[in-house]
C-alpha positions in Angstrom: 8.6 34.0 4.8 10.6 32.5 7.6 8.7 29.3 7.4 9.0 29.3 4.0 13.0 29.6 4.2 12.9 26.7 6.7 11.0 24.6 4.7 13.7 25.1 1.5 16.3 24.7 4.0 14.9 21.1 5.5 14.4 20.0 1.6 18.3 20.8 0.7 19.4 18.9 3.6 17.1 16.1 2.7 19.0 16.2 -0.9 22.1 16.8 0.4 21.7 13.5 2.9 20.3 11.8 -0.5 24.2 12.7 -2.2 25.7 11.2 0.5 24.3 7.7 0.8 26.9 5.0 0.0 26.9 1.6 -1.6 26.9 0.4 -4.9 23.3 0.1 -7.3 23.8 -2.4 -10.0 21.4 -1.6 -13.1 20.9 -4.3 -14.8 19.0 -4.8 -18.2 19.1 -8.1 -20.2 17.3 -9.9 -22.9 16.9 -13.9 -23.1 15.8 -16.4 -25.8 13.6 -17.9 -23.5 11.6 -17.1 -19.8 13.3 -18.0 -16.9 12.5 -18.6 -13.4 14.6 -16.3 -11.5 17.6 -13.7 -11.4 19.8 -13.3 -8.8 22.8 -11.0 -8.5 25.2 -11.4 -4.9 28.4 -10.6 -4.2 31.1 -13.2 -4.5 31.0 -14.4 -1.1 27.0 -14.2 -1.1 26.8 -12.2 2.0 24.1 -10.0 -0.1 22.0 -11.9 -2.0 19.6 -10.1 -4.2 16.6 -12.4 -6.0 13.9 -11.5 -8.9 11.7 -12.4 -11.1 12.0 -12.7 -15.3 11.3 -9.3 -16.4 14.4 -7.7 -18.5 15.4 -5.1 -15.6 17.0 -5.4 -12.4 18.1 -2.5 -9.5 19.6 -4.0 -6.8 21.2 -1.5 -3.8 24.7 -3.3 -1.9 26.0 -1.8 0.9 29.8 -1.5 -0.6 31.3 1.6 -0.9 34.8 -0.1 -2.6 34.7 -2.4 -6.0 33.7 -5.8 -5.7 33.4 -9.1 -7.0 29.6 -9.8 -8.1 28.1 -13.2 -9.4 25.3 -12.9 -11.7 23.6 -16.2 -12.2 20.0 -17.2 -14.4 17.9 -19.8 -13.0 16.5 -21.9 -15.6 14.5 -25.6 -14.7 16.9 -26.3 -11.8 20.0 -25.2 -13.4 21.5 -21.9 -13.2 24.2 -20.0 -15.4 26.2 -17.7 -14.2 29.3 -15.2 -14.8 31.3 -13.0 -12.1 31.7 -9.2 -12.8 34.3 -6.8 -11.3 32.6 -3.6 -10.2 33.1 -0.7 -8.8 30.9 1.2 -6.1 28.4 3.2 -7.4 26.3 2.9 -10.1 27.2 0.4 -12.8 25.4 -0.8 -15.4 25.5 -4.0 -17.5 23.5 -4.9 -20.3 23.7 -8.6 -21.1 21.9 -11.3 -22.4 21.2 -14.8 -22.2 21.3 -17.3 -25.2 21.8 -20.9 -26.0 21.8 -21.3 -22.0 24.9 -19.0 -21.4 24.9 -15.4 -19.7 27.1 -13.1 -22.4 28.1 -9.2 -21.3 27.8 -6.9 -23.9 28.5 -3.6 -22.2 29.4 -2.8 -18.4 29.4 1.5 -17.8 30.0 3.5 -15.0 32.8 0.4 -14.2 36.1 1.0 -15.6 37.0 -2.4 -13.3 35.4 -4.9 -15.6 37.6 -4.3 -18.5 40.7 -3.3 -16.0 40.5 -7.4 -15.3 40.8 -8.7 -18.2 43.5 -6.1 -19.3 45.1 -7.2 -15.7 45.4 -10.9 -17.3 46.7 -10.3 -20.2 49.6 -8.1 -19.2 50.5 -10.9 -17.3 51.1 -12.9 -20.2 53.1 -10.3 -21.6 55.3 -10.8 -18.7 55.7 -14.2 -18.9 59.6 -15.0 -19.3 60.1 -11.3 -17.3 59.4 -12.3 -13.3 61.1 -9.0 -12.6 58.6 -6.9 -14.9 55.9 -8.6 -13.7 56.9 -8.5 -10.2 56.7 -4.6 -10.6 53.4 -4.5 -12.5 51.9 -6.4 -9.9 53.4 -4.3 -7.1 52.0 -1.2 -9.3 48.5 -2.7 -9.4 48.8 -3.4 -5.8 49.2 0.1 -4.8 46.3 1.0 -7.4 43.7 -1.1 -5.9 45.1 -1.5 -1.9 41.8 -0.5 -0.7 39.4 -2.8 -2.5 39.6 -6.3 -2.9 40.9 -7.0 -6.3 44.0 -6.2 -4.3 43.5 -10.1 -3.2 43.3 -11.1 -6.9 46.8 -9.2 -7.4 48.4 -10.4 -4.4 47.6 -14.5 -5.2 49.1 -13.8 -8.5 52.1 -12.1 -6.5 52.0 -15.2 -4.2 52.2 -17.8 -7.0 54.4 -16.5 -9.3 57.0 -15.6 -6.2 55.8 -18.7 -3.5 59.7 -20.0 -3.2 61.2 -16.5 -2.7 59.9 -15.8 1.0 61.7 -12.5 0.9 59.8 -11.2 -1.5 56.4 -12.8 0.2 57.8 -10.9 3.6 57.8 -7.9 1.7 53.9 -7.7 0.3 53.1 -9.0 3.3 54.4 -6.0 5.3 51.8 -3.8 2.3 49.4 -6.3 3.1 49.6 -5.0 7.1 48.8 -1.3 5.8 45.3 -2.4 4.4 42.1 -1.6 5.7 41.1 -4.3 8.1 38.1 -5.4 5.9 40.1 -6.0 3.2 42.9 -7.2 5.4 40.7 -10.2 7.1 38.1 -10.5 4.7 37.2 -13.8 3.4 39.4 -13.8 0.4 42.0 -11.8 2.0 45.4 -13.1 2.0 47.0 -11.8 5.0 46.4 -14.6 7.3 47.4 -17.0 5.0 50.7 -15.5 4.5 50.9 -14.8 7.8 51.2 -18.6 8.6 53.3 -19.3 6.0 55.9 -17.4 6.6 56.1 -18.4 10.1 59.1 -20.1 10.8 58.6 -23.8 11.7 60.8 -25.9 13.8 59.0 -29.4 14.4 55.9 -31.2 13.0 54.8 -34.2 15.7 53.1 -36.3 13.9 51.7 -38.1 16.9 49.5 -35.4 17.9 47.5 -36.1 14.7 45.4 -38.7 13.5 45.8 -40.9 10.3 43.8 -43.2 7.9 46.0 -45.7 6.7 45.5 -47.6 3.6 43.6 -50.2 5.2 41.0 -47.5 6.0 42.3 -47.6 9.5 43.8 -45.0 12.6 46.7 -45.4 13.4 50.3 -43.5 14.3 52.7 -42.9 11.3 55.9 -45.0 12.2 59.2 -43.5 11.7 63.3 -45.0 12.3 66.1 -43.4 13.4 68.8 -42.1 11.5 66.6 -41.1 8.4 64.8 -38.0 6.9 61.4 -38.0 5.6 60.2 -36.0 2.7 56.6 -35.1 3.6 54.2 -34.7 1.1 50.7 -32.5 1.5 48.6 -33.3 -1.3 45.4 -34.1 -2.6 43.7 -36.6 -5.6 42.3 -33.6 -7.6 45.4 -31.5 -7.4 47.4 -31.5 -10.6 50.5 -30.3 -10.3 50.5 -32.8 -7.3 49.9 -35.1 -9.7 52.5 -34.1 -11.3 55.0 -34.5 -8.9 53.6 -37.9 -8.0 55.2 -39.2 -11.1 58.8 -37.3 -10.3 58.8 -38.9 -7.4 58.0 -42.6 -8.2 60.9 -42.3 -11.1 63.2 -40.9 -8.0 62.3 -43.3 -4.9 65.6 -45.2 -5.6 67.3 -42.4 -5.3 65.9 -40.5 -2.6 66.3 -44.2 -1.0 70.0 -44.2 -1.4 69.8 -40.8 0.5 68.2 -42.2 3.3 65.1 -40.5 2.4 61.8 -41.8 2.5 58.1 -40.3 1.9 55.1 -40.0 3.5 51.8 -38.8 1.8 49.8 -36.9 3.9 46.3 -36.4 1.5 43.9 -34.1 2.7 40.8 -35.9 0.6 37.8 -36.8 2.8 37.2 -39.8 0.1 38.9 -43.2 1.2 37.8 -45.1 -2.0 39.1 -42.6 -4.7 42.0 -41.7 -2.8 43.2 -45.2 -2.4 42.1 -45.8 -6.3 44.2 -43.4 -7.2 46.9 -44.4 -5.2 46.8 -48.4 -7.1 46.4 -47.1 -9.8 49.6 -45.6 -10.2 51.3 -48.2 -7.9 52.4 -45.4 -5.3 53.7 -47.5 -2.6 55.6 -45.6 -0.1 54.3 -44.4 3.2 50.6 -42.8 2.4 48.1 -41.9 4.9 45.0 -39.2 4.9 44.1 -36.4 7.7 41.6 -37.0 9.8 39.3 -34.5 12.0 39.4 -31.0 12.6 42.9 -31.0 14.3 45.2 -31.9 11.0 48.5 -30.6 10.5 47.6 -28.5 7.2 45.6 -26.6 9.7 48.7 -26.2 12.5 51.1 -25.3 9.4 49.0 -22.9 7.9 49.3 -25.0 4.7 46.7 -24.1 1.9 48.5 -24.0 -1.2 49.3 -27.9 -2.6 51.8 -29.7 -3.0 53.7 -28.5 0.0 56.5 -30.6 0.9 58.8 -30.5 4.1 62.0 -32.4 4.9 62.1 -33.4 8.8 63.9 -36.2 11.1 62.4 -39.1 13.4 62.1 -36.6 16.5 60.0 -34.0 13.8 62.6 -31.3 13.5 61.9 -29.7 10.2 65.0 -29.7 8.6 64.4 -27.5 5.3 62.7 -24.8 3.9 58.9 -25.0 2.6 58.6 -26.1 -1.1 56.0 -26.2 -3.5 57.5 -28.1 -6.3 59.3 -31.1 -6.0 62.5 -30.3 -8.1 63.7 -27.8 -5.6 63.5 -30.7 -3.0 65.6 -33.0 -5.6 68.0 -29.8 -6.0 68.8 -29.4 -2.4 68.8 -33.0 -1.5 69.8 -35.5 -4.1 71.3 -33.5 -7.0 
């Protein structure tokens, strides 16, 4: 009998161990019009990457005990097609299929997350022409999901919505300081980031960086006494820089008469299409591209674009950071 009690003992604390095992498994079933060659599910930063074969069933075990962004992606004759799925830990399951060479989700369970995402977006849209509602919503989705990382996904909405108000990016970054340290420097985190832009800056010396000049060569940017240079931190691809590109060119007499010139700084690795771009639209002032792994968007902590400053010959920035170029036409020529 005593043996017999150990035994039961030594099975319910191998159950008991069995309860206690963390992680998330993903079931996945899905039908498709066709075979294909492979099926992978990862996480969004593929640190986990889970491969199978075609055959309408999938388990896959990831060590995350929080919700998570996964990618699910069919491979097909050296394409693939893909979708991204909120998730929380556990045991989700997601039924799906694949037709006319796109992945569709019919039902996600055991994941209240996936459709908490999509109601997430559209309250935001409700909130529209209400910054304070939404600053609260967001604040309120914050505190709901500090410990995972759709807290990142709130928190660059917070960011964008709120980027020329640094008191209120001071204040979620103080929540941001609370948060688990895996959330807090993960990948996607945004505490660094915020971090180094809200440090206050003084001086940008241009002369500790090198520049491609439109002539596809090195050299120093040159700047004269007794003026102030709006610099611009842009790329080709970025639209709202774009944008701004064409404010700017209808303004250059004006910031002229201010005593203001600019100077492009483009962070594009491609001398042909940014200098394309650049004729095309007959920008002539002062424009130049980052070179190496020492730039100044890297000493500035700059990663959101356009980001313009204001500084003087000797570097001293002179203004705030902006990210749209009215508020630099506000404070300085209007």
């Amino acid at each position: 009998m005593k043996y017999f009690v150990i035994l039961i003992s030594m099975l319910c604390l191998a159950a008991c161990k069995k309860e206690k095992i963390t992680g998330t498994k993903i079931s996945i079933n899905y039908t498709a019009e066709s075979k294909v060659d492979s099926v992978v599910i990862t996480d969004d930063l593929f640190t986990q990457w889970h491969s199978y074969p075609d055959d309408g069933q999938i388990n896959a075990v990831f060590t995350f005990d929080k919700p998570n962004l996964y990618v699910i992606a069919f491979f097909k004759g050296g394409k693939h097609y893909s979708q991204k799925l909120w998730l929380n830990n556990g045991t989700p399951k997601v039924d799906l299929h694949f037709i006319n060479e796109e992945l569709v989700i019919d039902t996600v369970q055991n994941a209240p997350l996936y459709y908490e995402y999509f109601t997430f977006l559209q309250d935001l849209n409700k909130f529209e022409d209400n910054n304070t509602l939404r600053n609260a919503y967001l604040l309120k989705k914050f505190e709901e999901h500090k410990n995972s990382v759709f807290s990142n996904l709130v928190v660059m909405n917070y960011h964008s919505y709120n980027r020329n108000n640094p008191k209120l990016l001071k204040s979620i970054l103080q929540k941001l300081e609370q948060q688990p340290d895996d959330i807090k420097f993960g990948a996607e985190g945004m505490y660094i980031a915020l971090q180094k832009e809200l440090k206050p800056l003084n001086n940008l010396t241009l002369s500790l960086y090198e520049f491609t000049n439109r002539k596809n060569v090195i050299e120093q940017i040159p700047l004269k006494e007794n003026k102030l240079y709006l610099v611009d931190f842009w790329f080709v691809k970025c639209v709202p820089c774009a944008r701004d590109h064409k404010l700017i060119s209808k303004r250059l007499n004006d910031l002229k008469k201010h005593n203001i010139e600019v100077i492009g700084i483009a962070t594009d690795n491609n001398f042909t299409a940014w200098d394309n771009y650049l004729s095309k639209h007959s920008y002539n002032w002062m424009n130049y591209r980052q070179n190496g792994n020492n730039t100044p968007t890297e000493t500035l902590g700059i990663w959101e674009f356009p980001t313009y400053f204001m500084m003087d010959k000797n570097g001293n920035i002179v203004s705030e950071r902006y990210h749209a170029i009215e508020d630099v036409f506000k404070d300085y020529i209007n």
